[in-house]
C-alpha positions as CSV (number, residue, x, y, z in Angstrom):
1,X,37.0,-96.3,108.1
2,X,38.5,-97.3,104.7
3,X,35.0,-97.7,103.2
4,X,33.9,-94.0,104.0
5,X,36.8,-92.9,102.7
6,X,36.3,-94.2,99.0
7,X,32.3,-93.4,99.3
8,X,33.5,-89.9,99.7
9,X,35.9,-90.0,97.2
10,X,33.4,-91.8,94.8
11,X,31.0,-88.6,95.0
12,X,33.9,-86.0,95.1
13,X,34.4,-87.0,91.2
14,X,31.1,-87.7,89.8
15,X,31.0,-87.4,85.9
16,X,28.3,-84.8,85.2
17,X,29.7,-83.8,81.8
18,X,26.1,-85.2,80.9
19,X,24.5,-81.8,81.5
20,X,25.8,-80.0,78.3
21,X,24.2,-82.3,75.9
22,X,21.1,-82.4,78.1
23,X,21.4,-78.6,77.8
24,X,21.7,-78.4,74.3
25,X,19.3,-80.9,73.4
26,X,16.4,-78.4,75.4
27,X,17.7,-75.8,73.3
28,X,17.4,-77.5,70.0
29,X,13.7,-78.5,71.1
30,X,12.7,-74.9,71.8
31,X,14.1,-74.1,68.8
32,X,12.0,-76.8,67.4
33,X,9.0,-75.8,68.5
34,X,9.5,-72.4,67.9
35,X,10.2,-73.0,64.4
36,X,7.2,-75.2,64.2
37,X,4.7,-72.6,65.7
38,X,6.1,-69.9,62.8
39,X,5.1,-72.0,60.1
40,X,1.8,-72.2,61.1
41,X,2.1,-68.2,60.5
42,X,0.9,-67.5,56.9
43,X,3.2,-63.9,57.3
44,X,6.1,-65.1,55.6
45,X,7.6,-61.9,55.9
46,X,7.8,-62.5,59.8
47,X,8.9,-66.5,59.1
48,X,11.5,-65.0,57.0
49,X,12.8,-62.8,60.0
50,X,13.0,-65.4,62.5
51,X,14.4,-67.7,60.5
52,X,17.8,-65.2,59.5
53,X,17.7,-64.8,63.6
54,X,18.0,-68.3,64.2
55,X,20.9,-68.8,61.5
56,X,22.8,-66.4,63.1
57,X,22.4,-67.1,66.7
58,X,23.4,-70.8,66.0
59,X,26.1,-69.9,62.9
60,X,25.4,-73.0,61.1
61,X,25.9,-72.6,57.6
62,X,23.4,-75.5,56.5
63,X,20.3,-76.6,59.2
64,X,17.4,-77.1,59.6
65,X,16.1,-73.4,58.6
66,X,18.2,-73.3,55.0
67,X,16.4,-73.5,51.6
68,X,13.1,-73.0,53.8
69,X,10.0,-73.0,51.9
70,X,7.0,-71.2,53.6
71,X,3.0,-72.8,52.9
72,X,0.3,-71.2,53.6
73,X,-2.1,-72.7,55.5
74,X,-5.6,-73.4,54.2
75,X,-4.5,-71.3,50.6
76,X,-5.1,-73.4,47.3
77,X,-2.1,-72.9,45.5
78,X,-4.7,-72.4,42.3
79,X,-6.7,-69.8,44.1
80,X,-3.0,-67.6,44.7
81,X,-2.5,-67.9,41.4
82,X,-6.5,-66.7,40.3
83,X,-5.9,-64.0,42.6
84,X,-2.6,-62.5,41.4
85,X,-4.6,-62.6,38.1
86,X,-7.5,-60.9,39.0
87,X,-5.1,-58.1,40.5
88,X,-3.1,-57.7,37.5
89,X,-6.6,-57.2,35.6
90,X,-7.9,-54.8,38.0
91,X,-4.5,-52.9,37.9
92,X,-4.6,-52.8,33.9
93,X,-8.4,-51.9,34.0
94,X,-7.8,-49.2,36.3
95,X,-4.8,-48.4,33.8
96,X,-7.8,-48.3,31.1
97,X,-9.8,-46.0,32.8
98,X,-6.8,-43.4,33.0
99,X,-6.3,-43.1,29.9
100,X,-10.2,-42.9,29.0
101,X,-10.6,-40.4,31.6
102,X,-7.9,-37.9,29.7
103,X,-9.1,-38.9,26.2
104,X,-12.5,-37.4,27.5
105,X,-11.0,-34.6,29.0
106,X,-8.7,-33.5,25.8
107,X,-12.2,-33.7,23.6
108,X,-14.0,-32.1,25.7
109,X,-11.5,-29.1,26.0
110,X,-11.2,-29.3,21.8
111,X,-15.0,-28.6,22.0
112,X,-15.3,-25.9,24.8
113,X,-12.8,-23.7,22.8
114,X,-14.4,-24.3,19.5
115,X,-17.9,-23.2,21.4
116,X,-16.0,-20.1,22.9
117,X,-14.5,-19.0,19.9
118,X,-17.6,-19.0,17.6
119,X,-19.7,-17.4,20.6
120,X,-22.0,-20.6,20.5
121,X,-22.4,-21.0,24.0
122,X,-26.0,-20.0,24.5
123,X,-26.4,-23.1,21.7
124,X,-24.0,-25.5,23.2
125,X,-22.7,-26.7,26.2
126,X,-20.7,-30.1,27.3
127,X,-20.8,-32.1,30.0
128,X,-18.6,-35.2,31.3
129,X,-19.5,-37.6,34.1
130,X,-18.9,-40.9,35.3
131,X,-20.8,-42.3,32.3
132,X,-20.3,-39.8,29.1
133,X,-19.4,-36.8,27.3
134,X,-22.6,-35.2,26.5
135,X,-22.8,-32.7,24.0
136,X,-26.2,-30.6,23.6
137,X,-27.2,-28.7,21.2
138,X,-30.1,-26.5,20.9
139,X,-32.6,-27.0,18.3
140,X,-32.5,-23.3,17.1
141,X,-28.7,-23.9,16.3
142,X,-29.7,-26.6,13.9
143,X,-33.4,-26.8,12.6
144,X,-35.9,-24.2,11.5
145,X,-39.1,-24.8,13.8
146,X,-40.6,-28.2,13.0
147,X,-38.3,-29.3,10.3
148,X,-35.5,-32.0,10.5
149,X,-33.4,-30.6,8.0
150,X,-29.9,-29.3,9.1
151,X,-29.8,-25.4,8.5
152,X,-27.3,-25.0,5.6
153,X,-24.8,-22.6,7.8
154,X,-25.2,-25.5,10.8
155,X,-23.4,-28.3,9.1
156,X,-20.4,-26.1,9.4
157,X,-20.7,-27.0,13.3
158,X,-21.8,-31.1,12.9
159,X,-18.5,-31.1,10.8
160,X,-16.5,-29.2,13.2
161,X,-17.7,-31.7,16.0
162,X,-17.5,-34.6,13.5
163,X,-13.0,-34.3,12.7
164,X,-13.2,-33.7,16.4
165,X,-14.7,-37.2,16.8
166,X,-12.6,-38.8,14.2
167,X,-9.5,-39.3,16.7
168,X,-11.8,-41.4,19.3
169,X,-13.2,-43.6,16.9
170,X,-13.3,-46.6,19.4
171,X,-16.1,-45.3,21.6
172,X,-19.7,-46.0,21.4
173,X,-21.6,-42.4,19.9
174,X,-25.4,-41.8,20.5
175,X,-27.3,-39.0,19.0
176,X,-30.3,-38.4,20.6
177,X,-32.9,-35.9,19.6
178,X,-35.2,-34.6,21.9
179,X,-38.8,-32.1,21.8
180,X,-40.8,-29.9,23.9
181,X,-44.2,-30.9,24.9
182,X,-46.4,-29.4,22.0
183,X,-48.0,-31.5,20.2
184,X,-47.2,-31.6,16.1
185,X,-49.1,-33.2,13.5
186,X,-48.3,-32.7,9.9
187,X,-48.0,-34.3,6.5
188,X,-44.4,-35.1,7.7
189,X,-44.4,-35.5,11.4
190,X,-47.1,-37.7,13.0
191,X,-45.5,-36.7,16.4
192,X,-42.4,-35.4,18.3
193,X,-41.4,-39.2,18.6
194,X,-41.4,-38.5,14.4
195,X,-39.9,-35.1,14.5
196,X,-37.4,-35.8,17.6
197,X,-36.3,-39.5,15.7
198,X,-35.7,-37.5,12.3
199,X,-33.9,-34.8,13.9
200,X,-31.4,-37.1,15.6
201,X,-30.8,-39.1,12.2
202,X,-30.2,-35.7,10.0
203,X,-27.8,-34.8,12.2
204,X,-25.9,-38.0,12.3
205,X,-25.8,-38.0,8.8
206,X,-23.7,-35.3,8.5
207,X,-21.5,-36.5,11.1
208,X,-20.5,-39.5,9.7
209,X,-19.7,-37.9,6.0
210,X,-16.4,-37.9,7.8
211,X,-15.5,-41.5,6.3
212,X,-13.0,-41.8,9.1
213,X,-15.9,-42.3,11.2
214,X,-16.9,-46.0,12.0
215,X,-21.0,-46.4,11.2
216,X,-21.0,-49.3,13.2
217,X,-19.9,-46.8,16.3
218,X,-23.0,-44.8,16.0
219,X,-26.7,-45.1,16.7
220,X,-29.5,-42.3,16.4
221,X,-32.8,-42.3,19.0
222,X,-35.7,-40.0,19.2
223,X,-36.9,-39.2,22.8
224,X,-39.4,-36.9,22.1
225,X,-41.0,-34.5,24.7
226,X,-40.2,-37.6,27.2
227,X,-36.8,-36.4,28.8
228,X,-37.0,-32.8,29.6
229,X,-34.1,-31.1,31.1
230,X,-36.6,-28.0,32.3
231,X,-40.5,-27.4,32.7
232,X,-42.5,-26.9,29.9
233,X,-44.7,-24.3,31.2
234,X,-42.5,-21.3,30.0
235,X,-41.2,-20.6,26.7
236,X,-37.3,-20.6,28.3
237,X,-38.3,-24.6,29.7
238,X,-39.5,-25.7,25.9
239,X,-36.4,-24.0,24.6
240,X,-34.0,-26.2,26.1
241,X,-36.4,-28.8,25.8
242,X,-35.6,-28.8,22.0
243,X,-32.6,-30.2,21.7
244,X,-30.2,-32.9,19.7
245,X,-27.3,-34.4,22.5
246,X,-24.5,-36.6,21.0
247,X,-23.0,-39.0,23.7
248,X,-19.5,-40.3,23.8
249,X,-20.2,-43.4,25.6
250,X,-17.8,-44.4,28.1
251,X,-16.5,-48.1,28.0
252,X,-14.9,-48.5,31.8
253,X,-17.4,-46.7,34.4
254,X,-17.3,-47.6,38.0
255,X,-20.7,-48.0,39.1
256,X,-19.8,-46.8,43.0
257,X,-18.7,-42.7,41.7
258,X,-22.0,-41.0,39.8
259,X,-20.5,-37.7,40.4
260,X,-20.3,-35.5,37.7
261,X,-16.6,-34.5,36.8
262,X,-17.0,-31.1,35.1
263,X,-19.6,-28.9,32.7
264,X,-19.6,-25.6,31.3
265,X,-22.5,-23.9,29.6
């Protein structure tokens, strides 16, 4: 009778005061593995998150989550830093391009009210796409038929365009002269290639007696009758045919837009 009595007693106070570390060890382990599963995460911004929620549900001023550093997983450290260069270029060439964009813009304006308020615009018009400001000239504005030679009351216009040109001295200029399809063979001109070439160079002359001009900025071509802008079955088509076109040469284009910003005629 004795011996049930202390058997009873015996489980009446049984020490199980080994459930609360057992309890918080559990916890520590999920927080282990939960920890352990974020950093596997390359979104540091959620890591971060979860980490401040873990410091504050366990109020410990220094763990296991303090001073935290997050890697991400399969990055080279080299290839972060090539790529935070490559956006930094791309954000100062788009920067570039801005600023290109208005210079272009503020010319091409300069030279629309200059053709407005001489009434030139049957003789000029301007055009700016992804790739240059164009200006064209017809050849009746500039040459007596089949001569090279600048009309004397013309060079007031290459001079007009020419200070408007002196404030963009960094981009590439092209002067291109151009012909209809009729054939011309004289003591001076074997061809239009002659008369087109000659054309382009007379003009550019003229241009650059503005020594604030760079030489090394410009180049002359002669096209001939090979790039019409219109037939050359009517007399209208070989008009516009004969042309000179000087080309501000943009230096960022993006090869994905072709679109043309704006014209007037």
């Amino acid at each position: 009778m004795s011996k049930k009595h202390r058997h009873e007693e015996h489980e009446e106070h049984q020490d199980e005061s080994w459930l609360l570390p057992y309890s918080d060890l559990l916890t520590l382990l999920l927080a282990l593995f939960i920890v352990l599963y974020a950093m596997s995460s390359v979104d540091a911004k959620k890591f971060e998150e979860m980490s401040q929620a873990f410091k504050m549900t366990f109020n410990q001023g220094n763990g296991i989550l303090e001073n935290t550093a997050v890697i991400r997983t399969g990055e080279d450290p080299d290839n972060i830093k090539e790529n935070d260069k490559d956006e930094a270029a791309e954000k100062e060439r788009e920067a570039l391009m801005k600023q290109e964009q208005e210079d272009l813009e503020k010319l091409k304006k300069q030279i629309d009210q200059y053709i407005a308020s001489h009434g030139l615009s049957a003789e000029l018009e301007t055009k700016l796409n992804q790739s240059q400001l164009m200006i064209t000239i017809s050849d009746n504005a500039l040459f007596s038929s089949g001569s090279a030679e600048v009309k004397p009351e013309s060079k007031e216009l290459a001079n007009a365009i020419s200070a408007m040109l002196q404030n963009y001295t960094d981009y590439e200029i092209v002067v291109s002269g151009h012909t209809d399809n009729q054939p011309i063979a004289t003591s001076e001109f074997k061809s239009n290639w002659d008369l087109s070439s000659s054309r382009a160079i007379r003009f550019m002359d003229i241009l650059l007696q503005n020594n604030k001009l760079k030489p090394e900025r410009f180049s002359a071509i002669g096209y001939g009758e090979y790039r019409p802008v219109a037939t050359n079955d009517t007399a209208e088509g070989r008009s516009k045919n004969r042309r000179v076109e000087v080309s501000i040469l943009r230096k960022y284009t993006d090869p994905n837009n072709t679109q043309q910003i704006s014209a007037t005629k």
